[in-house]
N, C-alpha and C positions, 0 to 999 in steps of 0.2 A: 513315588507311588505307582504302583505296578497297574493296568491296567489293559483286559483284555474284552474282545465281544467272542464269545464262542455258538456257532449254528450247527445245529445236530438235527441234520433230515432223517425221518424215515420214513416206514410206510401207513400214510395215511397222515402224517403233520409233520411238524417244521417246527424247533426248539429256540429258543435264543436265551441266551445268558450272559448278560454285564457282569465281570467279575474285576473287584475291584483290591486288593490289599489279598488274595485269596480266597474272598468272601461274595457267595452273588449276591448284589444290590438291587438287582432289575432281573423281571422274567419274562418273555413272552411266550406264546403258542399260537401256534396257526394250525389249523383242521382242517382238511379236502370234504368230511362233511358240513362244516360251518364255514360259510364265508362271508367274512365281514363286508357289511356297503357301506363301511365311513368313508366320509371323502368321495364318494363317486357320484358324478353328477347325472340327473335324467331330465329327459323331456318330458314332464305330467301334465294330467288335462284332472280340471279342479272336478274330483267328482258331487262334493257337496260342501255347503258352506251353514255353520255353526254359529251363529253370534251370540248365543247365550255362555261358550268357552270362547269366544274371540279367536276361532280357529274355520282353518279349512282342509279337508280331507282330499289329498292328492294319489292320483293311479299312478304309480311308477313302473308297473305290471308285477308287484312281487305281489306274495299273497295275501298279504294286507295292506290295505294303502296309506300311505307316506301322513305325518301329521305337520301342518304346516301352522304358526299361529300367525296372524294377519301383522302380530305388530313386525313380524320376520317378511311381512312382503310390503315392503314400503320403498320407496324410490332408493336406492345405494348408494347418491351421490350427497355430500355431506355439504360441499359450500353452497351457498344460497347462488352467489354470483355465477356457478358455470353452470351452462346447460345442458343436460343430458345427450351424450354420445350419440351421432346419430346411427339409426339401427340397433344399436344392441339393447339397448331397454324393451324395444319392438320386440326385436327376437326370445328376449326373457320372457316379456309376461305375454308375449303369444297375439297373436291376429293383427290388423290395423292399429287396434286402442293401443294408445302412449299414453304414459303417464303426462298430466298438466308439466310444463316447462316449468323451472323452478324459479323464482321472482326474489327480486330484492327484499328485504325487509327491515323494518326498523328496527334498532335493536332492543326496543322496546317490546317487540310484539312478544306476545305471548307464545311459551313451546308449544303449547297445543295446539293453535294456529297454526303452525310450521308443522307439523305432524299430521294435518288434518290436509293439509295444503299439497304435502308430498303421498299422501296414501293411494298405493293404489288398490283400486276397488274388481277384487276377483269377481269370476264371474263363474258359476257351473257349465261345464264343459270348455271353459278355457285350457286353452295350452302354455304353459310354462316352466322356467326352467331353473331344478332345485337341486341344492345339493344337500346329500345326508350328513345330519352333524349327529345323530345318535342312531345307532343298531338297534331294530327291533327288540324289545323287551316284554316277557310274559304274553300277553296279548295286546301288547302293544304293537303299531306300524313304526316306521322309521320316524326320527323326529326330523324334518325338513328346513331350510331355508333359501330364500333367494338371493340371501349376501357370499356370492361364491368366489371361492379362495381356495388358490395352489400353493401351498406349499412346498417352496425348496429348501434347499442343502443352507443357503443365506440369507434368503429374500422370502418376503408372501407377497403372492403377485393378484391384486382383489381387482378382476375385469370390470364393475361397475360401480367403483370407486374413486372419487378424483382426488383422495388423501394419502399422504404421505406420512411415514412414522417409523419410529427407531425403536425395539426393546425398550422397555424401561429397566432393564435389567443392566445395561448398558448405564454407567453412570457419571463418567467422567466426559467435564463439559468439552474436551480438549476434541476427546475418541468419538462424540457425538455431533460437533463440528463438523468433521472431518467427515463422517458418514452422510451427513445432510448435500456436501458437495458430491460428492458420488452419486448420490442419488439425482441429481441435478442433472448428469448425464446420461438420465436414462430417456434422452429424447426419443429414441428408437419406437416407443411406448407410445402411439395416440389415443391411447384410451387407459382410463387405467389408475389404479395408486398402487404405493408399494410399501411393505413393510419390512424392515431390517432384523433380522434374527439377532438372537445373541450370538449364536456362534461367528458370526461375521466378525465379531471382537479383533481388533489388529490383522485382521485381514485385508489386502491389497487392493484395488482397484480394478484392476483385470479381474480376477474370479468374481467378485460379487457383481461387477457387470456383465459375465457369461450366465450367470445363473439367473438372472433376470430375464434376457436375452433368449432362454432357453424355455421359462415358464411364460413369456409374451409368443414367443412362437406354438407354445402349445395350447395356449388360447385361440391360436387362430384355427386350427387344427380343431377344437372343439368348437368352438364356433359354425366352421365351415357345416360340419357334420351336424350341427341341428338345426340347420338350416334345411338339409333333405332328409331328415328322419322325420316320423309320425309320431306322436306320442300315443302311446308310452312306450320307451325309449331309451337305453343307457347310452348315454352322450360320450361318458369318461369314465375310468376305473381307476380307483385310487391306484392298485400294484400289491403288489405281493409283502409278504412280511419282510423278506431279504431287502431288498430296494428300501424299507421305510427307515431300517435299523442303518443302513449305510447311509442315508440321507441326514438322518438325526443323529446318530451315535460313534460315526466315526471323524473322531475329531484330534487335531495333537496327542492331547490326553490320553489317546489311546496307543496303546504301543504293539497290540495285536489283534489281526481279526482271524479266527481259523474258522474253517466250515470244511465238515467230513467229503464234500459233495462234488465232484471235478465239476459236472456240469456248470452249477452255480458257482462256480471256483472262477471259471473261465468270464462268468457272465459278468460277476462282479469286477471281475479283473477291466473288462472293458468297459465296464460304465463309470466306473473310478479314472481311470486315464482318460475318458475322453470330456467327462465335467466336474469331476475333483482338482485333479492333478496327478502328475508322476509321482511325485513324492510321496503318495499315499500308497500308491501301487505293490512299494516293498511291504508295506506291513499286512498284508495279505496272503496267506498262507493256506498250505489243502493239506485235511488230515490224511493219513492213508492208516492209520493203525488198524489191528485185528478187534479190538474192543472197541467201544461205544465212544467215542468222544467224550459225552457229559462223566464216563466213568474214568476214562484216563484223567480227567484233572479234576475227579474228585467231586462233582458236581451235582450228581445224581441222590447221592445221601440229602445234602443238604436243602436240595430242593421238594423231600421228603416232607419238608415241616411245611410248604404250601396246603398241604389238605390235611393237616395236623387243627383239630378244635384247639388243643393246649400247647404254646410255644414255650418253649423253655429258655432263660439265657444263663449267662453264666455264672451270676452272683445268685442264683439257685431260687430268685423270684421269676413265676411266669402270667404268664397272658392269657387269656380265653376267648376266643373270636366265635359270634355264632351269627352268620346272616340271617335274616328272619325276610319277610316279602316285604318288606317298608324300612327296613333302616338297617343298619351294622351294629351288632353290638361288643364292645370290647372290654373284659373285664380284668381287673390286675390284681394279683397273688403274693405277696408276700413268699410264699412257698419253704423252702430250707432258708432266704436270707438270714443272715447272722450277722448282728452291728453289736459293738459296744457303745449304744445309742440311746436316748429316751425314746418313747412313743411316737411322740411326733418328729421328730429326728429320721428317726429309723424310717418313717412313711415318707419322708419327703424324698430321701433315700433311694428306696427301693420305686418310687415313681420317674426318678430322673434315669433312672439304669433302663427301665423299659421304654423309656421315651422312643431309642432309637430305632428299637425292635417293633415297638408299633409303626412306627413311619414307613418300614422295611418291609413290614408285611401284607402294608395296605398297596405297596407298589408290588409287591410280587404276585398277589391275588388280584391284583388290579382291581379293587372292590372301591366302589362309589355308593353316591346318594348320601342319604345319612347318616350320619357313624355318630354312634353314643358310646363314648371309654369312658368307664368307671376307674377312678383312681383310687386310691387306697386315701382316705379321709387324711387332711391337712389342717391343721389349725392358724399357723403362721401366715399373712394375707404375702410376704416376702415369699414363704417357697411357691404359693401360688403362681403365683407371676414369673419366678424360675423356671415352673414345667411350663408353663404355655410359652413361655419365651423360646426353651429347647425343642418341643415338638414343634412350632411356628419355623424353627431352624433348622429342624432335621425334613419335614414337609418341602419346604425350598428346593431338595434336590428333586421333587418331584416332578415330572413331564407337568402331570395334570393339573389343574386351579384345585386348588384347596382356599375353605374359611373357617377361620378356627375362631371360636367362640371363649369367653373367660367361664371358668370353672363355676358354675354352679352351687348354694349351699348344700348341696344333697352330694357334692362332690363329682358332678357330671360334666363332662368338656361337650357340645355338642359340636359339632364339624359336618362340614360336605365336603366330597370329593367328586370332583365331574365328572362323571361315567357315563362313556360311549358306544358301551358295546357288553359282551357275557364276559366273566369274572372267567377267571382259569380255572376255577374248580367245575362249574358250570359246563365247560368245553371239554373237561377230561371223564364227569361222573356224570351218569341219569339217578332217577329216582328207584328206589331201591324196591322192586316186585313185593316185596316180605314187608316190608312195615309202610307200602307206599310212602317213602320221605321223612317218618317224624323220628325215622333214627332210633327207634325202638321196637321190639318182637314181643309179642304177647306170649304169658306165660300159663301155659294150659295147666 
């Protein structure tokens, strides 16, 4: 199985395309007038607190300020028995106040006691220190927490965390063993847990302890730095879209990266050799062609169908995506299919063929929250359980948390999809002067 990442800069954004069998599976975009702040950590000072939403309103200095909910600012350290890191809890939640030291307990006592025991209690105009796990939305601010986590190439390295843990994706007791003593060497670490990605899978002991090595050195480095900044304050930036796609997406499996771009040609070259490896080095590649990149390999048509309302597939049944402000709606067509089939045959049919096409397109649009697919009505309780089983399994390849719910009698699957940021349709279109948004022009 053939598998490439293709990046295609130009003026004003930055393209990426997972293509997998011929076919892209994945799309990203990046914008120089939108820039994402997931992942990037600030210094805020609490501008007001809520207790009727169980939140607190934090200044990060952008134009809206940060949403924090209180049960996201609670002590980070999970075992009863160690006691918080000295300094850096301090340095989190801002001034002299620490949180109470954590105490033994019985293991009787009640969660809520233990919850109540570890809270800590903001204060208006405290200073602390969050990181965004969601991009501003509509009029919404960023959504905030204070359980902060770096992200590498193998590891997740959580500074005010003393737990350790492996994928669960990872499943074999042998390769999970094995990853547990590894981790056992990460004495370097005086602070700290760490979490093992999937990709670490049958990977060696030397890199999965450089990449650690590398996200504990850059804690200190953030660290250090909000220590002398004033809130508010960006402490750390997640990076750029290039960096995130070679972090996440370049793995074995892939057998080529090309990007139009010398510059970023050279950059990637060297941050691959110096915390990947050599071996990766070769599958890196600079396009130099007189045409578009995404048009030399065909790529540009097919990414066409992202801002398509009706997708089409092959067995001549299609899809209908329409986002509304509150939820995703997906609808399915029947359309040209042709079975030598019964009724209900035939729909069960034509729902397993779109299955894959809807999982494909909620990652290309990258669309979250709530998604309602209307399936073409099933009678059979057996094929039910076939499509949720197949979109349960074509969802799996996906970056983001998904939960899929059992089909509905009215024939409705409800789902969520984690969404952290603007959809790509969102980042490429504004609302339209003439019909302001509803998609239709008045007929005089």
């Amino acid at each position: 199985m053939t598998k490439e990442i293709l990046i295609q800069t130009q003026k004003g954004e930055k393209l990426v395309a997972i293509i997998e069998k011929g076919r892209v599976e994945d799309f990203h975009i990046e914008v120089d007038r939108y820039q994402s702040l997931l992942g990037n950590i600030y210094k805020g000072k609490v501008e007001s607190i809520v207790p009727s939403i169980n939140a607190a309103f934090v200044n990060i200095g952008q134009q809206r300020n940060g949403f924090l909910y209180l049960t996201d600012a609670v002590n980070p350290l999970i075992e009863d028995e160690i006691s918080p890191p000295k300094g850096i809890l301090r340095k989190i939640f801002g001034g002299k106040q620490e949180p109470p030291p954590a105490k033994k307990t019985a293991r009787n006592n009640n969660r809520r006691n233990k919850k109540e025991e570890n809270q800590i209690h903001l204060k208006v105009g405290q200073e602390i220190l969050v990181q965004v796990v969601k991009d501003p939305f509509g009029e919404k601010g960023a959504r905030l927490t204070t359980h902060l986590t770096l992200p590498g190439r193998f590891v997740v390295y959580m500074p005010c965390d003393k737990q350790h843990g492996i994928s669960k994706k990872i499943e074999k007791s042998d390769e999970r063993l094995r990853l547990r003593e590894v981790i056992k060497g990460f004495t370097f670490a005086k602070a700290g847990g760490f979490i093992i990605r999937t990709v670490a899978l049958k990977q060696g002991k030397r890199e999965i302890v450089r990449d650690a090595k590398f996200l504990y050195s850059m804690w200190l480095k953030i660290y250090k730095k909000s220590e002398k900044e004033s809130a508010p304050a960006l402490i750390y930036e997640e990076g750029e879209l290039t960096w995130k796609m070679v972090r996440d997406y370049l793995t074995d499996k892939v057998d080529k990266l090309i990007i139009d771009s010398q510059e970023d040609y050279l950059k990637i070259r060297k941050f691959v050799q110096t915390l990947i490896g050599k071996e990766m080095v070769n599958k890196i590649h600079c396009y130099k062609g007189d045409i578009p990149l995404f048009d030399a390999k065909h790529v540009s048509k097919e990414l066409q169908t992202v801002y398509d309302t009706n997708v089409y597939t092959k067995c001549g049944a299609y899809i209908v995506i329409e986002p509304t402000e509150g939820l995703i709606v997906v609808d399915v067509n029947s359309g040209k299919f042709k079975a030598k089939a019964s009724p209900g045959d035939a729909a069960f049919m034509v729902n397993m063929r779109v299955v894959p096409e809807i999982a494909r397109q909620l990652r290309l649009r990258d669309l979250g929250g709530i998604i309602v697919i209307d399936f073409i009505d099933m009678v059979k309780d057996e094929h039910k359980r076939k499509v949720i089983a197949s979109l349960k399994k074509e969802l799996s390849k996906d970056y983001a948390k998904t939960e899929v719910n059992r089909i509905s009698p009215l024939g409705l699957v409800e789902m969520t999809r984690a969404r952290t940021g603007k959809t790509v349709e969102s980042l490429s279109f504004g609302k339209c002067p003439f019909c302001g948004g509803r998609g239709r022009v008045k007929v005089c």
